[in-house]
C-alpha positions in Angstrom: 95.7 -28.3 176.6 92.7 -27.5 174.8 88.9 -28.2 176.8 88.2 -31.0 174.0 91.8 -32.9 175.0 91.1 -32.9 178.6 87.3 -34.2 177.8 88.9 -36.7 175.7 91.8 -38.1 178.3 88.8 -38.0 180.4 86.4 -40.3 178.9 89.0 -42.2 177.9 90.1 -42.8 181.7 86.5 -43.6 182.4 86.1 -46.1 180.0 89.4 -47.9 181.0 88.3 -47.5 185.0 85.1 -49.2 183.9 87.1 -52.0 182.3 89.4 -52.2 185.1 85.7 -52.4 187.5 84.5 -55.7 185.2 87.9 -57.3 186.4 89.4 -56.8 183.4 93.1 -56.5 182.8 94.0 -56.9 179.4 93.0 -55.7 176.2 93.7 -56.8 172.5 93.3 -54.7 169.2 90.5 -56.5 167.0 89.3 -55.7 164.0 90.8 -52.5 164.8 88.8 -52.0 168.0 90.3 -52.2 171.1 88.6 -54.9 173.1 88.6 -56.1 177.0 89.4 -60.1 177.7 86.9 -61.5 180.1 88.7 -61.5 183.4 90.7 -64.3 183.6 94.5 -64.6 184.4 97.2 -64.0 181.5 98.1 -67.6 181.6 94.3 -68.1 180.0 94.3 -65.2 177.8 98.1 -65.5 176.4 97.8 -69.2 175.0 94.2 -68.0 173.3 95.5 -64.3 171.8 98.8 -66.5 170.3 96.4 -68.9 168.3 94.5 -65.8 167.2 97.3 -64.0 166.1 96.6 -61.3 168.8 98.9 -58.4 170.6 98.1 -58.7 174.4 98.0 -55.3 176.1 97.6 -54.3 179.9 96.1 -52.0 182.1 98.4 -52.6 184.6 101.8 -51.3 182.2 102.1 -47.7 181.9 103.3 -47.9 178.0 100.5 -50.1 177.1 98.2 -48.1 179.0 99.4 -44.6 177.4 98.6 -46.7 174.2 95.3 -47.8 175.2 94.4 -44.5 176.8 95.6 -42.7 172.8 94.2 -45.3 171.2 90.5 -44.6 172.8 90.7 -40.8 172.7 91.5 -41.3 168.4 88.0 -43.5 168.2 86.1 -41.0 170.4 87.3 -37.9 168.2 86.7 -39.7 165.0 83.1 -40.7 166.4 82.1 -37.4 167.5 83.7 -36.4 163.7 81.2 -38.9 161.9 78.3 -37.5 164.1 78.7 -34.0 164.3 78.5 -34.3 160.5 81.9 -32.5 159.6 83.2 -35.0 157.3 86.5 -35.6 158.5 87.8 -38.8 159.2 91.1 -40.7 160.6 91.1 -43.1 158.2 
């Protein structure tokens, strides 16, 4: 694995752990940004996400979390991208 991977998986398990911290336990994708719920118990959040149209995603399930963890390391690569000035782009 190269040093930026294990950097990335890194700071994507920090941002997660400080989720998890807040008391938060699911996540949604909006605007194509992952984004915390305020803790709160799923049978709050479910209800709400359904009349947004929303995909509810855990911290707690390992699938969702792999998902999550991906999903983060992609933005953090493509921010770095945009900063550093290199022009590339995942969209």
């Amino acid at each position: 694995m190269k040093p930026e991977a294990t950097d990335l998986a890194s700071q994507a398990r920090e941002i997660v752990a400080e989720w998890k911290a807040r008391g938060c336990e699911f996540v949604s994708i909006i605007d194509g940004v992952l984004t915390p719920w305020d803790p709160k118990p799923i049978g709050f959040i479910g209800p709400e996400a359904e009349r947004s149209g929303l995909d509810v995603l855990s911290l707690s399930s390992p699938l969702d979390l792999a998902l999550i963890l991906a999903m983060i390391e992609r933005d953090i690569e493509r921010d770095q991208s945009i900063v550093s000035g290199d022009g590339k782009s995942s969209k």
